[in-house]
RODO-2510 file (C-alpha; in nm, 4 decimals, decimal comma):
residues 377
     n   res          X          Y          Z
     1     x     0,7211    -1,1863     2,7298
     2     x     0,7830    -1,3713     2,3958
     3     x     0,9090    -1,1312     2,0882
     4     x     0,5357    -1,2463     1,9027
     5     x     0,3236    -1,0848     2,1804
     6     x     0,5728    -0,7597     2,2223
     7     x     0,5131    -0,7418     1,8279
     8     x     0,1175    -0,7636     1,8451
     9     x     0,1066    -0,5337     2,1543
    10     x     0,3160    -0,2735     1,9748
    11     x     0,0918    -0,2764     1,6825
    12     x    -0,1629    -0,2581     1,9624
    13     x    -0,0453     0,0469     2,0970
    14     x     0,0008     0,2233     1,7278
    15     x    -0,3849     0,1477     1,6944
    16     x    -0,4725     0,3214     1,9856
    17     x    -0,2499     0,6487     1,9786
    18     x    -0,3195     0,6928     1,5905
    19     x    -0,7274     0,6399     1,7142
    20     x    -0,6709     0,8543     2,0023
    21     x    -0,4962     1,1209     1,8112
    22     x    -0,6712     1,1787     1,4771
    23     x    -0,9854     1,3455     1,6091
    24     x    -0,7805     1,6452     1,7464
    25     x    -0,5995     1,6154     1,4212
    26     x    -0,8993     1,7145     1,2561
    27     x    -0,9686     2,0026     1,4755
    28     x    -0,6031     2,1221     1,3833
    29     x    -0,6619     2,0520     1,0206
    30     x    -0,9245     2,2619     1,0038
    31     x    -0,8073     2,5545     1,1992
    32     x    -0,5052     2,5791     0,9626
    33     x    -0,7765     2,5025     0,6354
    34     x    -0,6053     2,1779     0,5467
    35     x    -0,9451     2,0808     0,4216
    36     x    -0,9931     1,8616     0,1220
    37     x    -1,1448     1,9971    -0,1992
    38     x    -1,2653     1,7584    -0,4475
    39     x    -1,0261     1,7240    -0,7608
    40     x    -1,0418     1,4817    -1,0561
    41     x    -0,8524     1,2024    -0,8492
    42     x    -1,0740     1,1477    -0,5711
    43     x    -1,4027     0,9993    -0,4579
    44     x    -1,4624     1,2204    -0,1894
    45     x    -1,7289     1,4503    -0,0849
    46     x    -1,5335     1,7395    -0,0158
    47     x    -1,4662     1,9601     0,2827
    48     x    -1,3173     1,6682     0,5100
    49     x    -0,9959     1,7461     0,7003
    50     x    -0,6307     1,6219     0,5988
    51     x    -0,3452     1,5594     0,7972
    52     x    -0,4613     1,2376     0,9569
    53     x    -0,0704     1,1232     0,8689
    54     x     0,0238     1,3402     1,1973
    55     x    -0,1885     1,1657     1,3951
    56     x    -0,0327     0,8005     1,2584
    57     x     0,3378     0,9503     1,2765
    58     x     0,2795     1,0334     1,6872
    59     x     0,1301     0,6411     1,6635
    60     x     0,4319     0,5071     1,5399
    61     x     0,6851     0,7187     1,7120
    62     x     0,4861     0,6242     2,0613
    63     x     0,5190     0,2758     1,9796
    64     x     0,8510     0,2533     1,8250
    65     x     0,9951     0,4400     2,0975
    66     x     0,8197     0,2198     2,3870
    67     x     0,8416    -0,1361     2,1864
    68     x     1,1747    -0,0876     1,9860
    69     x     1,4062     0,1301     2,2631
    70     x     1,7031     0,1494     2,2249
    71     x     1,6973     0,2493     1,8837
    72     x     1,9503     0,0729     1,6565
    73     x     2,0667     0,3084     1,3585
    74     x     1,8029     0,1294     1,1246
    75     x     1,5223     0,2091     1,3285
    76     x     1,6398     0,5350     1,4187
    77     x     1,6844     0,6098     1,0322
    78     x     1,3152     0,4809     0,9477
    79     x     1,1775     0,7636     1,2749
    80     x     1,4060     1,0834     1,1002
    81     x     1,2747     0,9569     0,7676
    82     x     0,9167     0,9323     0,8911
    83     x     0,9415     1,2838     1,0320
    84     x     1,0801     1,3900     0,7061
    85     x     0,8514     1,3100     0,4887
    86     x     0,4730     1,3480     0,6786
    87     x     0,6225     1,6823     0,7346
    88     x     0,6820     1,7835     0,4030
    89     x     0,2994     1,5759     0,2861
    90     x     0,1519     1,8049     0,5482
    91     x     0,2854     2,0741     0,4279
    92     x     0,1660     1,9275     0,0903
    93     x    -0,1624     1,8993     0,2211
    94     x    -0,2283     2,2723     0,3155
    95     x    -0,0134     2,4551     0,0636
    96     x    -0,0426     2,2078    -0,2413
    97     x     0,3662     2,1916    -0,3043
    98     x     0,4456     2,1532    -0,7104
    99     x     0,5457     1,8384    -0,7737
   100     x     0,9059     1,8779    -0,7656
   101     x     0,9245     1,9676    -0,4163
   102     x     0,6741     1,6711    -0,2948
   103     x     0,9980     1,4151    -0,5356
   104     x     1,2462     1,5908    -0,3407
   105     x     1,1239     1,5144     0,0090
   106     x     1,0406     1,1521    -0,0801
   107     x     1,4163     1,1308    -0,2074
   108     x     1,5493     1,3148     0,0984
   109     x     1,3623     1,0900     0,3249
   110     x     1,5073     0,6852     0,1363
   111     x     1,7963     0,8716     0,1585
   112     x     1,8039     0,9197     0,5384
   113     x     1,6431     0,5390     0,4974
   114     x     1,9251     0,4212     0,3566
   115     x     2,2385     0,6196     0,4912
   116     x     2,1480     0,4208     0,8699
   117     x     2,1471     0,0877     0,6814
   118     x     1,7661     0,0250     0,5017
   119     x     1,9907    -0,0740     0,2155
   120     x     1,9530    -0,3745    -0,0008
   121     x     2,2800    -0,4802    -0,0903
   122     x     2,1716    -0,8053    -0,2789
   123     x     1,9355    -1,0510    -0,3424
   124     x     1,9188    -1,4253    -0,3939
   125     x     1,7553    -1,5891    -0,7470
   126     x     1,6508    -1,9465    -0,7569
   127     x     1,6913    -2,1682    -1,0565
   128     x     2,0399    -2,1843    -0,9801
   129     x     2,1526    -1,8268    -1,0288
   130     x     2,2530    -1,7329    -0,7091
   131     x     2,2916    -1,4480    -0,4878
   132     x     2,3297    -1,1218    -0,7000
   133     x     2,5330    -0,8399    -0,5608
   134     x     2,4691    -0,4553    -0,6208
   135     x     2,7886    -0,2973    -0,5595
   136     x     2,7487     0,0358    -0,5578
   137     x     2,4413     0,0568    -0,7006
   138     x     2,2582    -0,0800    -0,3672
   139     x     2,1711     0,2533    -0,2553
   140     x     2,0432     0,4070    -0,5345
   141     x     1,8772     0,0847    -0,6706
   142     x     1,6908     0,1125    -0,2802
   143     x     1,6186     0,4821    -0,2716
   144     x     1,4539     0,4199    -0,6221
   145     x     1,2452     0,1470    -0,4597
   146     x     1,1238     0,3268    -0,1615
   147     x     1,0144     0,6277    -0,3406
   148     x     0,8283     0,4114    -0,5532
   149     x     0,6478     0,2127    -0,2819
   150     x     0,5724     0,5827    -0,1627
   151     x     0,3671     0,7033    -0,4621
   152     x     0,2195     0,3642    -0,5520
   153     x     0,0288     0,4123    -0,1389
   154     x    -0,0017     0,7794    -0,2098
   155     x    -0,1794     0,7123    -0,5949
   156     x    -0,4361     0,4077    -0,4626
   157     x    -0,5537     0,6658    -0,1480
   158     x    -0,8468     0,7957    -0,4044
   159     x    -1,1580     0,6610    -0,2424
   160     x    -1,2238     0,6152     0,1713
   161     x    -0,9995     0,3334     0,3527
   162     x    -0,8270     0,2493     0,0384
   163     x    -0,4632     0,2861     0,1137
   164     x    -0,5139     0,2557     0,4907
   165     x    -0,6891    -0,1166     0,4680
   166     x    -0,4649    -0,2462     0,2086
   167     x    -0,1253    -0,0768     0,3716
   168     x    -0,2796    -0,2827     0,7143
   169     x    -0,2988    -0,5995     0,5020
   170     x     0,0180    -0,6115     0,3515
   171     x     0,1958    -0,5188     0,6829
   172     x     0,0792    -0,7681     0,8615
   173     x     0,1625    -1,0541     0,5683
   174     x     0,5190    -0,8800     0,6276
   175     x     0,5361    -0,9243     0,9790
   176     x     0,4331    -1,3018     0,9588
   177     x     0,7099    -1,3527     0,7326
   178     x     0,9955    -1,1377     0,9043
   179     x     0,9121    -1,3317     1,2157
   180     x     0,9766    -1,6780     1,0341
   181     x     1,2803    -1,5345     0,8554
   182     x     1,3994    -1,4301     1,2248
   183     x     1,4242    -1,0766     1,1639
   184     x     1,2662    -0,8833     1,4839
   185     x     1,2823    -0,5185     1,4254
   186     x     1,1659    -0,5866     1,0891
   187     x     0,8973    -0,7689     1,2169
   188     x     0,7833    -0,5146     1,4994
   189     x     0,7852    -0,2091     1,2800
   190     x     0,5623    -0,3964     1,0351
   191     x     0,3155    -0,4251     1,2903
   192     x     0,3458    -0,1078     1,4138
   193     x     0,2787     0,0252     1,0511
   194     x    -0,0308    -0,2321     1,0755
   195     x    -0,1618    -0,0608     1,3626
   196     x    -0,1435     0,3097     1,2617
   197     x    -0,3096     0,2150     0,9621
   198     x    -0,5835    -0,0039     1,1687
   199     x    -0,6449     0,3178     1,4053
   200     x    -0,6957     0,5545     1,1281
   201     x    -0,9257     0,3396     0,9233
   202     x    -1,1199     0,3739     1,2280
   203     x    -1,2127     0,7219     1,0917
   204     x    -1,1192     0,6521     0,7141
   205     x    -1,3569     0,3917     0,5684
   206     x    -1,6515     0,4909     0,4235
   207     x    -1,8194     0,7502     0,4614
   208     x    -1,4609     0,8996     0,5706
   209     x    -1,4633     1,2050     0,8439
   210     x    -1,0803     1,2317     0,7606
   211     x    -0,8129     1,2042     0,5092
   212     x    -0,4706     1,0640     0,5781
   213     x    -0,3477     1,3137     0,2725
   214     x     0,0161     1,3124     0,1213
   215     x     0,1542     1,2990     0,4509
   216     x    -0,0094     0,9708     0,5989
   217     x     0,0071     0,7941     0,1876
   218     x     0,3904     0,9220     0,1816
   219     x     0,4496     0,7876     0,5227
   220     x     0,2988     0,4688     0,4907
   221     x     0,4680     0,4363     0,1789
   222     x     0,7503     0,4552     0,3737
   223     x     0,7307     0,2582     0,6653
   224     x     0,6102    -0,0082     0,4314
   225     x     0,9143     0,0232     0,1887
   226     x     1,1580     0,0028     0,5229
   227     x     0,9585    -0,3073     0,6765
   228     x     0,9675    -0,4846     0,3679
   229     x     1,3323    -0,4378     0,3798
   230     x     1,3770    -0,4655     0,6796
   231     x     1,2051    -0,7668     0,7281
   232     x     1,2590    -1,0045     0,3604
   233     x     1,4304    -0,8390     0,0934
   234     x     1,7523    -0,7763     0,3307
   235     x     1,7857    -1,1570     0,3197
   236     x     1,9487    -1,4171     0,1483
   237     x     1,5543    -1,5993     0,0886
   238     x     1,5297    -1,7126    -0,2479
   239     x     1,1388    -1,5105    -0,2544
   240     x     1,2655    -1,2147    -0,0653
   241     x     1,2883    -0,9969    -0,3792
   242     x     0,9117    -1,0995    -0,5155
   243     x     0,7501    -1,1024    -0,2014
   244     x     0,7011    -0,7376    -0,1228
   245     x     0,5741    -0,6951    -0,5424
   246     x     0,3135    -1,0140    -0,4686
   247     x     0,1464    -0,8592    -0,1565
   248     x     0,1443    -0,5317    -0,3166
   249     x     0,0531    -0,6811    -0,6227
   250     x    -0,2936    -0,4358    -0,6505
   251     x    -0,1472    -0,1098    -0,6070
   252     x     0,1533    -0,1642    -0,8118
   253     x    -0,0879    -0,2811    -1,1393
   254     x    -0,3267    -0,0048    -1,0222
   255     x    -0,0204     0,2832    -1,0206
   256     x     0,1936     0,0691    -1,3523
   257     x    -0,1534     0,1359    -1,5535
   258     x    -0,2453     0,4860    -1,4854
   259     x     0,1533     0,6246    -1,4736
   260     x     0,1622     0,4285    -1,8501
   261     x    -0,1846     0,5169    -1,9525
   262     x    -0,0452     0,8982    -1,8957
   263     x     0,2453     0,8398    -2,0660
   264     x     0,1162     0,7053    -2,3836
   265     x    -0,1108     1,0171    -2,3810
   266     x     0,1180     1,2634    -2,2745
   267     x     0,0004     1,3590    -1,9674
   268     x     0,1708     1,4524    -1,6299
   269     x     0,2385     1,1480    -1,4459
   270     x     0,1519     1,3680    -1,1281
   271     x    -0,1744     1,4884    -1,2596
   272     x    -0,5268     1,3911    -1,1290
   273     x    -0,7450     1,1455    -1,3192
   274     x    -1,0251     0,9063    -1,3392
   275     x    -0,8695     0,5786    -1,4383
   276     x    -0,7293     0,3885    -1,0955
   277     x    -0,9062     0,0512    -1,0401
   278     x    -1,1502     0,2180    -0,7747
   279     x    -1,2458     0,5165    -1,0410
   280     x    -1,3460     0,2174    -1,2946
   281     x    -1,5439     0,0479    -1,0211
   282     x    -1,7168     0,3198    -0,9558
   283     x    -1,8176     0,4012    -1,3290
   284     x    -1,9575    -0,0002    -1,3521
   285     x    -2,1411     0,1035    -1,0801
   286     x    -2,0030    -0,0164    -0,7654
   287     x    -2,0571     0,1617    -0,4418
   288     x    -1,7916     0,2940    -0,2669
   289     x    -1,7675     0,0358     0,0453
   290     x    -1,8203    -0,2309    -0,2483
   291     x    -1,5313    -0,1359    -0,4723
   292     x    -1,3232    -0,1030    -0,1146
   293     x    -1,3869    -0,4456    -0,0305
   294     x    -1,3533    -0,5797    -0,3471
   295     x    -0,9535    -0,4694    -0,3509
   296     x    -0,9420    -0,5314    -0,0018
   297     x    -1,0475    -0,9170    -0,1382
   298     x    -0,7613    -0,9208    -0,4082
   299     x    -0,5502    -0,8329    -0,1575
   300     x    -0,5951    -1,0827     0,0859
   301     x    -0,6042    -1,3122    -0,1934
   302     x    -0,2361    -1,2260    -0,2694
   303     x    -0,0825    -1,1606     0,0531
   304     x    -0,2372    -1,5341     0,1449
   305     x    -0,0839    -1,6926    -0,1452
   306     x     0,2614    -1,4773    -0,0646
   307     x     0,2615    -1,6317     0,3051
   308     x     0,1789    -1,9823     0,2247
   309     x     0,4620    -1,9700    -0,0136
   310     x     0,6819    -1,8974     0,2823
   311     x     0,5957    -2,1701     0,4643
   312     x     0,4338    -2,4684     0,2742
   313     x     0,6522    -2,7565     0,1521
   314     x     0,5719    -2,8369    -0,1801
   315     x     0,8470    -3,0281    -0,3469
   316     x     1,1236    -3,3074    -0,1780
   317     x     1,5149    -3,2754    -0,2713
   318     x     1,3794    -3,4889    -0,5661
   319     x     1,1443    -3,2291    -0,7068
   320     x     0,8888    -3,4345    -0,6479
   321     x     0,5094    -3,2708    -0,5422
   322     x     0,4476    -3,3355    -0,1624
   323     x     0,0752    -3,3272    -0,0673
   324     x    -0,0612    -3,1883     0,0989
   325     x     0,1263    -2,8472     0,0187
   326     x     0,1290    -2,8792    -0,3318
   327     x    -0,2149    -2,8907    -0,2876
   328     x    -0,3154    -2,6136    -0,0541
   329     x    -0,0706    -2,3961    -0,2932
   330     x    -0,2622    -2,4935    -0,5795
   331     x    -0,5580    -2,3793    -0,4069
   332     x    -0,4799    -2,0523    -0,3054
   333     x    -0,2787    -2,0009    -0,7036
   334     x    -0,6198    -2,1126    -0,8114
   335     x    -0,7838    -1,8581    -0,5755
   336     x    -0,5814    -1,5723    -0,6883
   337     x    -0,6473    -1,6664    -1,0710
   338     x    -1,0023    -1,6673    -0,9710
   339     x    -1,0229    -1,3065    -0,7776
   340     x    -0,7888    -1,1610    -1,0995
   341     x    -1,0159    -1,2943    -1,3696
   342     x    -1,3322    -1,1236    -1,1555
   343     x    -1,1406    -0,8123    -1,1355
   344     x    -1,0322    -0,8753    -1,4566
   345     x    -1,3976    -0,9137    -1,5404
   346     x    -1,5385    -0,6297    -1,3969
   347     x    -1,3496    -0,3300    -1,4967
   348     x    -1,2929    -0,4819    -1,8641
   349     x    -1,5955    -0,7301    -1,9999
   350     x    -1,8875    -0,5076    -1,7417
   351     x    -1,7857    -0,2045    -1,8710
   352     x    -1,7626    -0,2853    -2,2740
   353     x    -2,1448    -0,4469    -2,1725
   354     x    -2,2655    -0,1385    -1,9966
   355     x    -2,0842     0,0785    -2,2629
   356     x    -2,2712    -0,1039    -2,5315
   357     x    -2,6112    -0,0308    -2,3864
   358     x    -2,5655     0,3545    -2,3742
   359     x    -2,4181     0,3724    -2,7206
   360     x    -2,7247     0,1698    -2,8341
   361     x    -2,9731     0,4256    -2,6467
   362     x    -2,7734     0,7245    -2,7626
   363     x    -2,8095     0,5934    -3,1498
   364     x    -3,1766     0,5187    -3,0734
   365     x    -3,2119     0,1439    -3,0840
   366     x    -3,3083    -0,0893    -2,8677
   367     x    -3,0655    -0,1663    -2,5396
   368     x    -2,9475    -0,5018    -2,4890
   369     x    -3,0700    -0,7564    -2,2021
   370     x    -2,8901    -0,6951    -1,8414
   371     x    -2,8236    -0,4748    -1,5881
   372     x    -2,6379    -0,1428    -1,6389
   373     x    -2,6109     0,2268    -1,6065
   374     x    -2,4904     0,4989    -1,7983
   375     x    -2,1067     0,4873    -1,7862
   376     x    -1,9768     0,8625    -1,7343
   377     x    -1,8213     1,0624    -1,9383
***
């Protein structure tokens, strides 16, 4: 059996434990009242069971344990780490930890990451530069970088089969690319994470009958910050570094505007709001499967464009353009551009125009031609 087909069957297998498992999930999640109660973050209606990250953590445990036996001490570090941290989401999830504690288990979990070997010792710039060592800062530097992938999953799961769909997307973009780059059990686990997230959206997308709460986002988070190294950045590729930050490209600008947005106003970076990209489609008045898809869109948008970089050749040792990558790259740059400037669009120029309407009713004169609907408050 070739190491492509183990991979897909693996990710296979994740789907169908994680779909298996998360309706008794939700029976347990209620019995214990890990219920969801709308706060200013979310979407959601309200009263749906958590915990649907135990359900993907038996997934990926199943099928890391029957696709990736025996266990080097890389993947054995990624399943303690796993257990780690949906443990301490769950516990998250029904006891509602201060924010502190929730840091500290993210921390303790890279850490476990990194002491069996997730550890990104350097990277390679073009232009000349070179590879780029870390020295001792290569654990750190990664423990700081899987925490973050962590929180940027768990801050874009505010509206049904957000984080699940796009965490499915960019997995399998990374397990294209780990494959090419030769790395295996980068590779598998990315596939793996793929399926989990597949099987929950199952019960996740719109209208949701379950939430993956901190301990599916956190876990995700994670699995995605150890494929990623894993499978590129633990390379001496030239792109390795950007890839991961191009097919992730959504929730990073979604989680860099809201974290600086509460800066600037002095608010805790932890704290609920209503200003991620799916809050603002909602207020321009975008349903919820709409908005979904929409980032869905971007995303597939990026993670294409990330891919084809991987493998199209677009210039000779001469730095000349070869066609016909140059121009199937220029396309899909083009492509992006275009899906940004709707976004782009959307959330900025449709909600100044919808904004202008109401202040016009409000102050009693006549609303201007178009479509819109009272923005909220």
């Amino acid at each position: 059996m070739s190491i492509y087909l183990e991979a897909v069957l693996a990710g296979l297998l994740a789907l169908g434990a994680t779909a298996a498992l998360t309706p008794p999930t939700m029976a347990f999640a209620r019995l214990v009242g890990a219920v969801d109660q709308p706060r200013g973050r979310g979407l959601g209606r309200g009263g749906i069971p958590r915990l649907g990250g135990l359900a993907m953590l038996v997934g990926v445990l199943t099928a890391t344990l029957l696709s990736l036996a025996p266990f080097s001490s890389e993947v054995s570090a990624v399943a303690q780490a796993a257990i780690l941290i949906t443990l301490v989401g769950a516990l998250d999830d029904r006891f509602d930890l201060p924010p502190g504690a929730k840091l500290l288990g993210q921390v303790a979990a890279a850490v476990i990451a990194v002491r069996g070997g997730i550890v990104v010792d350097n990277i390679t710039i073009p232009l000349g530069v070179g590879a780029v060592n870390f020295g001792w800062g290569a654990a750190p530097l990664t423990v700081f970088g899987l925490v973050a992938v962590m929180n940027i999953v768990n801050f874009s799961d505010g509206i049904d089969g957000l984080a699940a769909g796009i965490t499915a997307i960019a997995a399998i973009a990374f397990t294209i690319v780990a494959f090419d780059l030769g790395r295996v059990e980068g590779a598998t686990l990315s596939a793996i994470t793929a399926g989990a997230a597949l099987g929950f959206l199952i019960f996740n997308f719109h209208p949701a009958s379950v939430y993956m709460g901190d301990a599916g986002a956190n876990l995700l988070g994670l699995l995605l910050g150890c494929a990623a190294v894993m499978g590129a950045v633990k390379t001496q590729a030239v792109f390795a570094l950007g890839f991961p930050f191009i097919i992730l490209a959504v929730p990073v600008l979604d989680t860099a505007f809201v974290v600086l947005k509460r800066l600037k106003y002095h608010q805790p970076v932890y704290g609920a709001d209503r200003e991620h990209f799916h809050h603002r489609l909602d207020r321009v008045g975008f349903s919820t499967r709409r908005a979904v898809l929409v980032l869905y869109a971007w995303t597939c948008v990026l993670a294409t464009l990330a891919v084809a970089s991987r493998f199209l050749e677009v210039v000779d040792n001469q730095g000349r353009l070869i066609s016909p990558g140059a121009w199937i790259l220029g396309g899909l740059l083009a492509a992006t551009l275009a899906a940004s400037i709707y976004v782009i669009y959307v959330l900025e120029i449709l909600k100044f125009e919808r904004g202008e309407r109401w202040l016009r009713v409000r102050l009693g004169g006549p609303a201007p031609r178009g479509r819109g609907d009272e923005p909220s408050s």
